[in-house]
py3Dmol code that shows the C-alpha trace and the ligand (Angstrom):
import py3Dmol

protein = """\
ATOM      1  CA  UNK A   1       0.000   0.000   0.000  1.00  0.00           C
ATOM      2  CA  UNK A   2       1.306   3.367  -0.600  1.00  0.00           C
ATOM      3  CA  UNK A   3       0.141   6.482   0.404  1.00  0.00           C
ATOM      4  CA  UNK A   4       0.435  10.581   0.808  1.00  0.00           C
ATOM      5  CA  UNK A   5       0.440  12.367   3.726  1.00  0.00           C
ATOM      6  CA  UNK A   6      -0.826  15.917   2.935  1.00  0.00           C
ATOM      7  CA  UNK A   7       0.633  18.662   4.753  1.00  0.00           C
ATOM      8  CA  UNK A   8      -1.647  21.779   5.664  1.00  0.00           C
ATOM      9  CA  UNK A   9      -2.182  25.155   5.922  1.00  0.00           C
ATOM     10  CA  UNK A  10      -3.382  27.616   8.152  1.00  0.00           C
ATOM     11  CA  UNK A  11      -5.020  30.134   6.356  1.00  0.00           C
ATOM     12  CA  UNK A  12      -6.519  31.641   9.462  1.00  0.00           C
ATOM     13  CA  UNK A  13      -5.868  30.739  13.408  1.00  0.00           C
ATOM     14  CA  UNK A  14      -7.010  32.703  16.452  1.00  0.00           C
ATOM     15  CA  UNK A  15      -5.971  31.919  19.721  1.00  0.00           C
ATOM     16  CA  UNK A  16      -9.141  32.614  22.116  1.00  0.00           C
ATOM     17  CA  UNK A  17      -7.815  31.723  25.189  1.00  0.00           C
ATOM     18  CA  UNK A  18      -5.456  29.880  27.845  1.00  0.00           C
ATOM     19  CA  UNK A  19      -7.414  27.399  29.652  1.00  0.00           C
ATOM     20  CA  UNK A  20      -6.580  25.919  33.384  1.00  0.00           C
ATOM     21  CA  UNK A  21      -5.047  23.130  31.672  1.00  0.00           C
ATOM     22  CA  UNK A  22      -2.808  25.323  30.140  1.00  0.00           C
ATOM     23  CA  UNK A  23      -4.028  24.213  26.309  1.00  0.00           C
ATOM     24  CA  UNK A  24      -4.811  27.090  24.240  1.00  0.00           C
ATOM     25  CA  UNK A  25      -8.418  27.531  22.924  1.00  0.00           C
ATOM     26  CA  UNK A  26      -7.950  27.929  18.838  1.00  0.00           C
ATOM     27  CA  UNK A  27     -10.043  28.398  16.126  1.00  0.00           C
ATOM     28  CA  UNK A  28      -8.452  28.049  12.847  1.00  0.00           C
ATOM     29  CA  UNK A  29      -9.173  27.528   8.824  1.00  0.00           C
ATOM     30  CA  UNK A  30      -6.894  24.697   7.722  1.00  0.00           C
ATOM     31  CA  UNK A  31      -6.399  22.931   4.452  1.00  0.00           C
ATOM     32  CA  UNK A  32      -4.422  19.910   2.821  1.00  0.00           C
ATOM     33  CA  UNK A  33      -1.866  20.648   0.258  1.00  0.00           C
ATOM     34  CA  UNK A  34      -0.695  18.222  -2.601  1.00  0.00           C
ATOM     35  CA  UNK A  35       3.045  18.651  -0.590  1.00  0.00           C
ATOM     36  CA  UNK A  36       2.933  15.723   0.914  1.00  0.00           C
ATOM     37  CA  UNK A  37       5.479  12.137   2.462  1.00  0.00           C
ATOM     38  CA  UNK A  38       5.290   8.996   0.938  1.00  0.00           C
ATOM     39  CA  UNK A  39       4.691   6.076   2.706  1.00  0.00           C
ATOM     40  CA  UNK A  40       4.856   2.361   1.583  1.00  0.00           C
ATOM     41  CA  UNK A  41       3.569  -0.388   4.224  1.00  0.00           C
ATOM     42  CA  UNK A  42       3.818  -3.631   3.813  1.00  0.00           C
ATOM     43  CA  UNK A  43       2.580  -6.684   6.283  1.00  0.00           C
ATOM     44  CA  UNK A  44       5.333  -8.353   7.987  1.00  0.00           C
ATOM     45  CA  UNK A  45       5.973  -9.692  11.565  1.00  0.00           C
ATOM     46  CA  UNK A  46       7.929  -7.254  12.821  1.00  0.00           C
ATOM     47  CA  UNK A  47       6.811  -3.174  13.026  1.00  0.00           C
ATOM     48  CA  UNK A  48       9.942  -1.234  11.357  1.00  0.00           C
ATOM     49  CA  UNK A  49      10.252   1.821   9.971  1.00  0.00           C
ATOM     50  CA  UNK A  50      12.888   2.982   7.737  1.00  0.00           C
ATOM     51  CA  UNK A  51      12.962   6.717   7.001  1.00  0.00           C
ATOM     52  CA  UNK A  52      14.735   8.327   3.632  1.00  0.00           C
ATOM     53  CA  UNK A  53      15.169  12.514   4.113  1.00  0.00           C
ATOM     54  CA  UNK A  54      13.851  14.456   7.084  1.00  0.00           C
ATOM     55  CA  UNK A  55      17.641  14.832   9.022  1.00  0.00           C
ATOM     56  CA  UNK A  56      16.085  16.341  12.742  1.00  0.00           C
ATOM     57  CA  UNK A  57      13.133  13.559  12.826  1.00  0.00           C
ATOM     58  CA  UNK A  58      14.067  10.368  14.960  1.00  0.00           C
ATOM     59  CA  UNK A  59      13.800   7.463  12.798  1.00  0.00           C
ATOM     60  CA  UNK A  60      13.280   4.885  15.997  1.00  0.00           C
ATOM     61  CA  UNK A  61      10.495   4.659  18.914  1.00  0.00           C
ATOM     62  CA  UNK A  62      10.543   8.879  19.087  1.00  0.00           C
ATOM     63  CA  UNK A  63       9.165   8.971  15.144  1.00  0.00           C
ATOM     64  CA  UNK A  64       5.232   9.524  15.343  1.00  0.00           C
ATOM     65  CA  UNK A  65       5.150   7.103  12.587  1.00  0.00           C
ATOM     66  CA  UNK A  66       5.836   4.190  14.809  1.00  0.00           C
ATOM     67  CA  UNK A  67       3.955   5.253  18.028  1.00  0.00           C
ATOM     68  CA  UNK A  68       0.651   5.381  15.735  1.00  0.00           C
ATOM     69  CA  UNK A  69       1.500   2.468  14.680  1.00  0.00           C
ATOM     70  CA  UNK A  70       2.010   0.494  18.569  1.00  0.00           C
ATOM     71  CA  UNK A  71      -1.426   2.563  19.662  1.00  0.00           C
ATOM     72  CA  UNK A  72      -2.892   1.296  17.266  1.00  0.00           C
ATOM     73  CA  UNK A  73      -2.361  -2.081  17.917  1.00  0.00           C
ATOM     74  CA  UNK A  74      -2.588  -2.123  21.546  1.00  0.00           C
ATOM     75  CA  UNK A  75      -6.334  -0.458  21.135  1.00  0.00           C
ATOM     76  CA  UNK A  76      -7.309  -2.943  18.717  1.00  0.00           C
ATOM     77  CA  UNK A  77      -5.564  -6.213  20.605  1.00  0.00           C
ATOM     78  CA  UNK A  78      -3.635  -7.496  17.518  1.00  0.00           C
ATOM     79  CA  UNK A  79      -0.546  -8.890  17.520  1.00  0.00           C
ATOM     80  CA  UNK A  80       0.677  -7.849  13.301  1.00  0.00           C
ATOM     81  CA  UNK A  81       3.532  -6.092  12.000  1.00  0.00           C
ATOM     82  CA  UNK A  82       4.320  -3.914   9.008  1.00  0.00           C
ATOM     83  CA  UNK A  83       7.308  -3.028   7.219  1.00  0.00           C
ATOM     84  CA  UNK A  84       7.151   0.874   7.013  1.00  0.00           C
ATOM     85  CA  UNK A  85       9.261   3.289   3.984  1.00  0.00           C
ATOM     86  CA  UNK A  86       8.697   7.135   4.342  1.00  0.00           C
ATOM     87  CA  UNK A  87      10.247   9.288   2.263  1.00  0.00           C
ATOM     88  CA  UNK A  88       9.788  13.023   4.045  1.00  0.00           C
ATOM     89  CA  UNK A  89       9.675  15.656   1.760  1.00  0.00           C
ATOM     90  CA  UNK A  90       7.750  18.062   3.714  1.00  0.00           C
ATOM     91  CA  UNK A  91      10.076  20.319   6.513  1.00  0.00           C
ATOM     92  CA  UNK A  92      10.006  19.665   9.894  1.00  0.00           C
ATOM     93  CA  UNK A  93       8.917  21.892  12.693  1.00  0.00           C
ATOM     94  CA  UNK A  94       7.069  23.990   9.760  1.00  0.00           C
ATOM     95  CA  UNK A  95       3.830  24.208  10.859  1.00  0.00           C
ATOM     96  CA  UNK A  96       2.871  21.981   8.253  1.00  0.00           C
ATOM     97  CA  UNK A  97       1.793  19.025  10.112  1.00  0.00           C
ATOM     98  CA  UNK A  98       4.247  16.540   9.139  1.00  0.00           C
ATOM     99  CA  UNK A  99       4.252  14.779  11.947  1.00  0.00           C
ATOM    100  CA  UNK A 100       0.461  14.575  12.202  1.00  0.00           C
ATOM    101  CA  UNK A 101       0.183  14.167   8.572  1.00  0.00           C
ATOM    102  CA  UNK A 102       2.373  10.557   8.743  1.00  0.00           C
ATOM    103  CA  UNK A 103       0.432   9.396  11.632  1.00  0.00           C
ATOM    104  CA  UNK A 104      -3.118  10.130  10.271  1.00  0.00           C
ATOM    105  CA  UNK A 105      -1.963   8.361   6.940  1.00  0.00           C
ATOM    106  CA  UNK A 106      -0.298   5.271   9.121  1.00  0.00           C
ATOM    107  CA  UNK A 107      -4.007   4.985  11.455  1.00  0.00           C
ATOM    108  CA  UNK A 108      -5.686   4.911   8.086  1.00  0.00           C
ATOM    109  CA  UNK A 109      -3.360   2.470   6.427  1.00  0.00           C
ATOM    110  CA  UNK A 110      -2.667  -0.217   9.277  1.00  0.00           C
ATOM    111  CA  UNK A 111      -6.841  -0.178   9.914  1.00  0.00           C
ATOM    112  CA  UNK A 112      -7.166  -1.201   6.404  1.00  0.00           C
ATOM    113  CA  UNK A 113      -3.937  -3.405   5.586  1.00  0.00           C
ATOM    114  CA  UNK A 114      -4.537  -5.200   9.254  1.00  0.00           C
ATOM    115  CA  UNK A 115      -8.805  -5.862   8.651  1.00  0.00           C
ATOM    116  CA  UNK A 116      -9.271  -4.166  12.337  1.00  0.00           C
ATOM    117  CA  UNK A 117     -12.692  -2.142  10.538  1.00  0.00           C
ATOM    118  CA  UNK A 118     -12.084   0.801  13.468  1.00  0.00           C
ATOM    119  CA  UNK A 119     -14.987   3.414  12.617  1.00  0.00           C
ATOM    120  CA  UNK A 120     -14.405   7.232  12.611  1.00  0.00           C
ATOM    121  CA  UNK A 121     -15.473   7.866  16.938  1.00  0.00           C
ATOM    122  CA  UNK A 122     -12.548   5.008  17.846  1.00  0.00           C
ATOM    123  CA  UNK A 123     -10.098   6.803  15.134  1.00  0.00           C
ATOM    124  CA  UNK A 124     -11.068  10.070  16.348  1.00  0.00           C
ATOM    125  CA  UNK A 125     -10.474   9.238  19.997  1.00  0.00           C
ATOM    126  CA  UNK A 126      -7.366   7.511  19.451  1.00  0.00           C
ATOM    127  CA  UNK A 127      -5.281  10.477  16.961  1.00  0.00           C
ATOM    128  CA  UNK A 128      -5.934  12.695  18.984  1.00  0.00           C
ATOM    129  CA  UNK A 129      -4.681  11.163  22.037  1.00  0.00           C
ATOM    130  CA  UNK A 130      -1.560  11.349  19.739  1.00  0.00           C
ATOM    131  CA  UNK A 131      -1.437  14.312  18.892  1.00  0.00           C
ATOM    132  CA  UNK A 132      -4.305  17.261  17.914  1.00  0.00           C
ATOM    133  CA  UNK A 133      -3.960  17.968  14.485  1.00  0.00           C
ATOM    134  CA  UNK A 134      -4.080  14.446  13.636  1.00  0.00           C
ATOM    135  CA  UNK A 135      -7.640  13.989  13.265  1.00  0.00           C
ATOM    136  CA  UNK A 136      -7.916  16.554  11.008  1.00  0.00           C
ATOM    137  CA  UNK A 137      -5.059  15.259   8.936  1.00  0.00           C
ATOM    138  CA  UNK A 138      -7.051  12.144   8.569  1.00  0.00           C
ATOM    139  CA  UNK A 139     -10.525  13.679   6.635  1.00  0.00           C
ATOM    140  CA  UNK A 140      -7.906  16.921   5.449  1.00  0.00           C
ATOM    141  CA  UNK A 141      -9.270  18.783   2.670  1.00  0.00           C
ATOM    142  CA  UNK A 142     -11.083  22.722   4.069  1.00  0.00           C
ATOM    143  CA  UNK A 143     -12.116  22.984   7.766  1.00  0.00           C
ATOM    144  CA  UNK A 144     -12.485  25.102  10.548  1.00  0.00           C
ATOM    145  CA  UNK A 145     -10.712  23.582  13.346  1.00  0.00           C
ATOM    146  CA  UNK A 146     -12.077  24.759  17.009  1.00  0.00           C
ATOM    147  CA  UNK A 147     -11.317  23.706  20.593  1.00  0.00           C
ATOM    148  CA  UNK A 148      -8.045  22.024  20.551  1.00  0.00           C
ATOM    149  CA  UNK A 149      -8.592  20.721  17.388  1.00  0.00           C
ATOM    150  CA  UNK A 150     -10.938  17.854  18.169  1.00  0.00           C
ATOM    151  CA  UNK A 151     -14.149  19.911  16.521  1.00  0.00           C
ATOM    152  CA  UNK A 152     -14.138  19.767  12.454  1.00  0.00           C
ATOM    153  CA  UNK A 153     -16.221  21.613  10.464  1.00  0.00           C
ATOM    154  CA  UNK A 154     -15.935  20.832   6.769  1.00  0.00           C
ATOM    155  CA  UNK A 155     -16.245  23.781   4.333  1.00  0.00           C
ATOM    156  CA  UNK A 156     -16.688  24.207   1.037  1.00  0.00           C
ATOM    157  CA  UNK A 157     -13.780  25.259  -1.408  1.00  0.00           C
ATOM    158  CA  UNK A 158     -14.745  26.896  -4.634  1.00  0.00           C
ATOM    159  CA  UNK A 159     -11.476  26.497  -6.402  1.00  0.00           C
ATOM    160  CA  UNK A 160      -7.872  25.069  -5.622  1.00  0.00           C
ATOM    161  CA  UNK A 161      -5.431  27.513  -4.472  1.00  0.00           C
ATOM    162  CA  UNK A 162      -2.159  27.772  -6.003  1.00  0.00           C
ATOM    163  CA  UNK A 163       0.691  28.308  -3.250  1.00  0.00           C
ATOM    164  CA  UNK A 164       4.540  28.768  -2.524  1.00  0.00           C
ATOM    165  CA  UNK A 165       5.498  27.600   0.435  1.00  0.00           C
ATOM    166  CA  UNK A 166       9.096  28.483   1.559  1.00  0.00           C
ATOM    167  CA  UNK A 167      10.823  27.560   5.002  1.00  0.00           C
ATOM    168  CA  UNK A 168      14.174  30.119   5.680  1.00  0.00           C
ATOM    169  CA  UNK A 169      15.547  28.963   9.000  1.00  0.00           C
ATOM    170  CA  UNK A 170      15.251  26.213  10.780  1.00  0.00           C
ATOM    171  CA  UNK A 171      12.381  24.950  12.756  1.00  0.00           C
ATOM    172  CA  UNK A 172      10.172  26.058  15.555  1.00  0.00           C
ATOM    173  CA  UNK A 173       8.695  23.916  18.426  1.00  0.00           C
ATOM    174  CA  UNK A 174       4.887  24.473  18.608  1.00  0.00           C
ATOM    175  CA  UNK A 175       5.324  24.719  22.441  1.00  0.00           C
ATOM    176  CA  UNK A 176       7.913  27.333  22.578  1.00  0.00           C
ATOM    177  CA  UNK A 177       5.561  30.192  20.413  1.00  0.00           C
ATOM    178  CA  UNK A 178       2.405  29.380  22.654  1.00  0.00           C
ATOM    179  CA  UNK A 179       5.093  30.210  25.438  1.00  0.00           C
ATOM    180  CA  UNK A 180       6.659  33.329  23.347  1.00  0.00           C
ATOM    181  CA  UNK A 181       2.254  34.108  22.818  1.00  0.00           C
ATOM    182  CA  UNK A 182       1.839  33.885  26.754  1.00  0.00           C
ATOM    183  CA  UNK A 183       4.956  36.294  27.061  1.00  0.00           C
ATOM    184  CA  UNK A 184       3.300  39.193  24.791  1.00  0.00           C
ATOM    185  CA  UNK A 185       2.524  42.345  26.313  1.00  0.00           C
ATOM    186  CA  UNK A 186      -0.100  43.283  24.059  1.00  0.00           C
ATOM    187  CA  UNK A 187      -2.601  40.179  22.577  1.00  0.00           C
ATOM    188  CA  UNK A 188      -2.350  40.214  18.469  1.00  0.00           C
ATOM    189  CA  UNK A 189      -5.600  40.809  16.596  1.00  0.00           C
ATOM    190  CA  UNK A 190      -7.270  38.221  15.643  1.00  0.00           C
ATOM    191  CA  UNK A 191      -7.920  37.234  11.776  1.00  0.00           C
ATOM    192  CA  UNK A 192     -11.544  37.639  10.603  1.00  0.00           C
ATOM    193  CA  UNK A 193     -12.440  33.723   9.669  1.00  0.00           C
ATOM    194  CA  UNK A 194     -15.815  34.649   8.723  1.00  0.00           C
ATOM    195  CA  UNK A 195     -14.244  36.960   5.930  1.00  0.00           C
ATOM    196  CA  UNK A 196     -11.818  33.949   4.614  1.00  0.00           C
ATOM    197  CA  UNK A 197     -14.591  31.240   5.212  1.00  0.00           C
ATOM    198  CA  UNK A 198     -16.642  33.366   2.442  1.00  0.00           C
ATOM    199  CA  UNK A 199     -13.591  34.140   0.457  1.00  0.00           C
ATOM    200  CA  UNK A 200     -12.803  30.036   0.558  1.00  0.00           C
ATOM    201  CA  UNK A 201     -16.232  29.229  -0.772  1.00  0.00           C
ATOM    202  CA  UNK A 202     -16.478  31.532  -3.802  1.00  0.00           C
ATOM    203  CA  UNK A 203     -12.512  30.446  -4.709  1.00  0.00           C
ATOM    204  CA  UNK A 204     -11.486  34.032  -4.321  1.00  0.00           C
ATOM    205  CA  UNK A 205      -7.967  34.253  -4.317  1.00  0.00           C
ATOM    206  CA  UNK A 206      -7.639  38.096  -3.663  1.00  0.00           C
ATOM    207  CA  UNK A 207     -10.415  38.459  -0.950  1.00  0.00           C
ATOM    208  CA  UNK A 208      -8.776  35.594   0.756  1.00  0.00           C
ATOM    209  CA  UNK A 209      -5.457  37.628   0.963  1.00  0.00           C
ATOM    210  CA  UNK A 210      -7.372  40.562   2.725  1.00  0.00           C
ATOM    211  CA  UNK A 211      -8.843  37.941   5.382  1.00  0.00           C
ATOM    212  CA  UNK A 212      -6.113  35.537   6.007  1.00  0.00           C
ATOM    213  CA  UNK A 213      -4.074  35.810   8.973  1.00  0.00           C
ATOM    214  CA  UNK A 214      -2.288  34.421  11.842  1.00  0.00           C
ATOM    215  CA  UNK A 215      -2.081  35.402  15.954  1.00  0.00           C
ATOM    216  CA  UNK A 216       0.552  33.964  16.488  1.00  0.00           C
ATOM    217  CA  UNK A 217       2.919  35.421  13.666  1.00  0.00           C
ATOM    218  CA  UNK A 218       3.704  38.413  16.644  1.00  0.00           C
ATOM    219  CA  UNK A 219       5.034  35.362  18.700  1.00  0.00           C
ATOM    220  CA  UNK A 220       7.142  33.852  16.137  1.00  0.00           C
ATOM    221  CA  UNK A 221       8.793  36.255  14.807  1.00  0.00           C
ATOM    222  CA  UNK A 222      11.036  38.120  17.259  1.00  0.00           C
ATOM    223  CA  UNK A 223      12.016  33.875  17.688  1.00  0.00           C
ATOM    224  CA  UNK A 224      13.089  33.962  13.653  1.00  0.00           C
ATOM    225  CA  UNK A 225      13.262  37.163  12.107  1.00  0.00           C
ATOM    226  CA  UNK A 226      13.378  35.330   8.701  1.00  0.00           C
ATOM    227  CA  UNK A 227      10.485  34.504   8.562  1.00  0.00           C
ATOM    228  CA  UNK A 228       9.046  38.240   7.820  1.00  0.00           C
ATOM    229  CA  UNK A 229      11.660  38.912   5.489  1.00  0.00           C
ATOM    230  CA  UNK A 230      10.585  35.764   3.466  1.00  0.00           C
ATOM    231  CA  UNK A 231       6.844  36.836   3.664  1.00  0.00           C
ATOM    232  CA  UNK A 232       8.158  40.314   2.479  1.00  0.00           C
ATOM    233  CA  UNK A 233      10.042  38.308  -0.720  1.00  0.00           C
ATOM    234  CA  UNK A 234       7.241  36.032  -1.245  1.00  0.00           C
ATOM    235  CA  UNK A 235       4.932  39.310  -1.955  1.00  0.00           C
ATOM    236  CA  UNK A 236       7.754  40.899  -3.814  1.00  0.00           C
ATOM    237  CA  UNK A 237       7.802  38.108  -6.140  1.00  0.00           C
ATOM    238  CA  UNK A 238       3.970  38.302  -6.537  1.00  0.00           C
ATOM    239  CA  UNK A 239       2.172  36.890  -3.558  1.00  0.00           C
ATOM    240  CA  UNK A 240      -1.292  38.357  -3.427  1.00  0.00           C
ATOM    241  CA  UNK A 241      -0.174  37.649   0.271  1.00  0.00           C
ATOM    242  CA  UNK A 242       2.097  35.754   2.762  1.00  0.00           C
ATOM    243  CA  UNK A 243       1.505  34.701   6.126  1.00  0.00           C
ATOM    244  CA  UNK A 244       3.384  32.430   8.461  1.00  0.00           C
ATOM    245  CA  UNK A 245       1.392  28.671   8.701  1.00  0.00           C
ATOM    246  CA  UNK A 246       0.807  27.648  12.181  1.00  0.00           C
ATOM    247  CA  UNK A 247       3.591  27.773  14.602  1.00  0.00           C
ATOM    248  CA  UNK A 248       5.906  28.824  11.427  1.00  0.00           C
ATOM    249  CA  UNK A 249       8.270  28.540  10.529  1.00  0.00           C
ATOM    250  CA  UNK A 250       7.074  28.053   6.969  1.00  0.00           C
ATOM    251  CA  UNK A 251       5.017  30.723   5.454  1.00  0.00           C
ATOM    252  CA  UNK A 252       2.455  30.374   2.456  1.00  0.00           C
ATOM    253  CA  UNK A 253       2.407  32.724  -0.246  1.00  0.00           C
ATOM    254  CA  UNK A 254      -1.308  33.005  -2.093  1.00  0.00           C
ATOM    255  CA  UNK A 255      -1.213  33.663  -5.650  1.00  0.00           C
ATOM    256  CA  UNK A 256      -3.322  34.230  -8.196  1.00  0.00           C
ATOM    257  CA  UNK A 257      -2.818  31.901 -10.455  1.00  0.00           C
ATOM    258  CA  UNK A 258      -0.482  28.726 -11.306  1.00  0.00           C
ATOM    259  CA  UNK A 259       1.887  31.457 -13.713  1.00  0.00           C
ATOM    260  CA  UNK A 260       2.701  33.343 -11.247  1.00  0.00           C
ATOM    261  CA  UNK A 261       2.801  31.043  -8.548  1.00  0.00           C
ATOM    262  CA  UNK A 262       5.578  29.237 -10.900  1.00  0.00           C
ATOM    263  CA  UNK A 263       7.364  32.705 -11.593  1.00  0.00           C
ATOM    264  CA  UNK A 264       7.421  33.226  -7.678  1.00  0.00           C
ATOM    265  CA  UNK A 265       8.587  29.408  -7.073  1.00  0.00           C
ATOM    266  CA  UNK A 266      11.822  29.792  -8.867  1.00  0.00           C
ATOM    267  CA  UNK A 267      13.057  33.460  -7.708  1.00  0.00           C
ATOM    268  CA  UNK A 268      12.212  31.394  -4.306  1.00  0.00           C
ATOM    269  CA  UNK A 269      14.440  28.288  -4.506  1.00  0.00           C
ATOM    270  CA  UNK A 270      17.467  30.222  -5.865  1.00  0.00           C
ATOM    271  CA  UNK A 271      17.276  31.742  -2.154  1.00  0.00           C
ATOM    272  CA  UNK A 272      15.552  28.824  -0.126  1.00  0.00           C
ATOM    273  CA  UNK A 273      16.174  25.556  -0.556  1.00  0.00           C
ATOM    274  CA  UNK A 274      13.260  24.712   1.123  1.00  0.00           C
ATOM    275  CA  UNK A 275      10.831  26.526  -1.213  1.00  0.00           C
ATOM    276  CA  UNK A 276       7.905  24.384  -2.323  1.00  0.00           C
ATOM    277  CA  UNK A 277       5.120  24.646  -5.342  1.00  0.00           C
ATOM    278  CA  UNK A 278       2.028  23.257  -4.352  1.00  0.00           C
ATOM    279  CA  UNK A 279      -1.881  23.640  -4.695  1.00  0.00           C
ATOM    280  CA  UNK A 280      -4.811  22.932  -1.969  1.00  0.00           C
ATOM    281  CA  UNK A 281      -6.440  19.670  -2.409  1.00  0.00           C
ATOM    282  CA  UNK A 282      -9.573  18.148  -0.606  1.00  0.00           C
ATOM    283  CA  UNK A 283      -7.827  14.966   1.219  1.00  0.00           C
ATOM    284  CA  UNK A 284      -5.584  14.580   3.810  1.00  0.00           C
ATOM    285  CA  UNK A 285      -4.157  11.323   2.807  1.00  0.00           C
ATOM    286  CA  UNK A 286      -4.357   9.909  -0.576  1.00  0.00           C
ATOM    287  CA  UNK A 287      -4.060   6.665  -1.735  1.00  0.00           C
ATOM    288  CA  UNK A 288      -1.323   5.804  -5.133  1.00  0.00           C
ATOM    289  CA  UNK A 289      -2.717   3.711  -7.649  1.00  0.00           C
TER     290      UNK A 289
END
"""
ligand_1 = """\
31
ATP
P 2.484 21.137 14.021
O 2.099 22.231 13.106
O 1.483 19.992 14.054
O 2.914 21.591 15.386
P 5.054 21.013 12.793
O 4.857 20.961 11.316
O 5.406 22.341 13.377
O 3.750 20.417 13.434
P 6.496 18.540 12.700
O 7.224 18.680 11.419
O 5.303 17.658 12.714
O 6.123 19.996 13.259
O 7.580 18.050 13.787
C 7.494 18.311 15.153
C 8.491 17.429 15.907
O 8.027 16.079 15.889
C 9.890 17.422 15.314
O 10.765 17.982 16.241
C 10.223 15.961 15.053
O 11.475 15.602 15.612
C 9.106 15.156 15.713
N 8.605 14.042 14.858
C 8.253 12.820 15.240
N 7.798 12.085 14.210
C 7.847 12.854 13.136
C 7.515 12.658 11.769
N 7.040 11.506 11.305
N 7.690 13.685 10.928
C 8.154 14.878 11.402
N 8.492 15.112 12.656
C 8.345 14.119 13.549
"""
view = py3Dmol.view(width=600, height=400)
view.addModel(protein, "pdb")
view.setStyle({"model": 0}, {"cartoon": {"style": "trace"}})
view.addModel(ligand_1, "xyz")
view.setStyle({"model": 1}, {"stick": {}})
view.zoomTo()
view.show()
């Protein structure tokens, strides 16, 4: 079986609050890219993973990949294997969802290749226990994401989005900006999500610029400076607009069009390796013929 993990997007996220657990309270617009891993499984006794690209993500027990995997198996009382290959192509620590990504598409895979016939509740329940954007990187496509990411809404999407997606330092741990948020003396603005939810359903690339945004850019930056100077290039280069994704530190450049997403794409990659042309899609993993 082989399979893509979709990365996502944040096209808008809000932080509405600290609660006494000390999660934050989001609400966010997300979508799937075509950026995606690979994965190949294959049945086998033993549960292995081998890992091509991705140098900072642990290839052994610490890999998300495999601890997916064991949950899995423990919930559902089996005793199979699998032979795991990922190729990671998306960056790490992006705010992309890698991580998240590979699990959702390893919880979809293993139910299937190991006949367990888990429904969507046990799924649910189990992902996020794992991690919180990992149910939505199991439906993917356009939702708005509330709580701590357990409530999905799925939207409609009137056209694909074309995208450059560049990453110009190195990564940032999701835990550190909430902490850099906390820190703030003044609370960023929120984005208006109603504005980019209607902008998202009539496939309206430049109203979508004037609504997208992200709360926790303010937090991120001061962290990696870079990553304001690349939203400043990607918008030089013809970015309707460019916002950090997430935690950062990858920010998405809207365009208007596949032309000049391409013309943006390769003033990008002479200056960041890690520069990426991509379009939204409506899965979060997808299945290679
Ligand atoms: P999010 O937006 O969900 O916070 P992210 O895109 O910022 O995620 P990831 O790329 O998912 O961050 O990586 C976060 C950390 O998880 C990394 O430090 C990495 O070492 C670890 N990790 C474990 N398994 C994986 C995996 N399969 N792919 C990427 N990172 C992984």
């Amino acid at each position: 079986m082989r399979l893509i993990a979709h990365a996502k997007v944040n096209w808008a996220l809000s932080v509405l609050g600290r609660r006494d657990d000390g999660y934050h309270e989001l609400d966010m617009l997300m979508q799937s890219v075509e950026l995606g891993d690979s994965l190949e499984i294959r049945l086998d006794e033993e549960l292995t993973l081998t890992l091509h690209g991705g140098p900072r993500v642990p290839s052994g027990d610490g890999n998300l990949v495999l601890r997916a995997a064991r949950r899995l198996r423990e919930a559902a009382g089996v005793a199979q294997g699998a032979r795991i290959t990922m190729k990671k192509r998306i960056p790490v620590g992006a705010g992309l969802g890698g991580g998240s990504a590979d699990a959702a598409a390893v919880l979809l895979g293993l139910n299937a290749l190991w006949n367990l016939h888990m429904g969507w509740q046990d799924l649910r329940a189990l992902a996020r226990s794992l991690g919180s954007d990992i149910p939505f990187c199991m439906v993917g496509g356009l939702r708005r994401v509330r709580g701590t990411g357990e409530q999905l809404e799925a939207l409609p999407c009137g056209a694909p989005f074309h995208l450059v997606i560049v990453q110009p330092c190195a990564g940032l741990s999701t835990p550190k900006v909430f902490a850099a948020y906390d820190a703030l003396a003044v609370r960023p603005r929120n984005p208006d999500i109603e504005a980019a939810v209607a902008a998202l359903a009539q496939g309206d690339p430049a109203a979508l610029a004037r609504a997208m945004g992200n709360a926790l850019t303010p937090a991120s930056v001061p962290i990696r400076p870079q990553i304001a100077m690349a939203a400043q290039t990607l918008e030089h280069f013809g970015a309707l607009r460019a916002e950090m994704t997430g935690s950062g530190s990858a920010v998405v450049g809207l365009f208007a069009n596949a032309q000049d997403a391409d013309f943006a794409w390769r003033q990008c990659i002479a200056l960041w390796p890690k520069s990426y042309l991509t379009r939204t899609t409506d899965r979060g993993v997808s299945l290679c013929p």
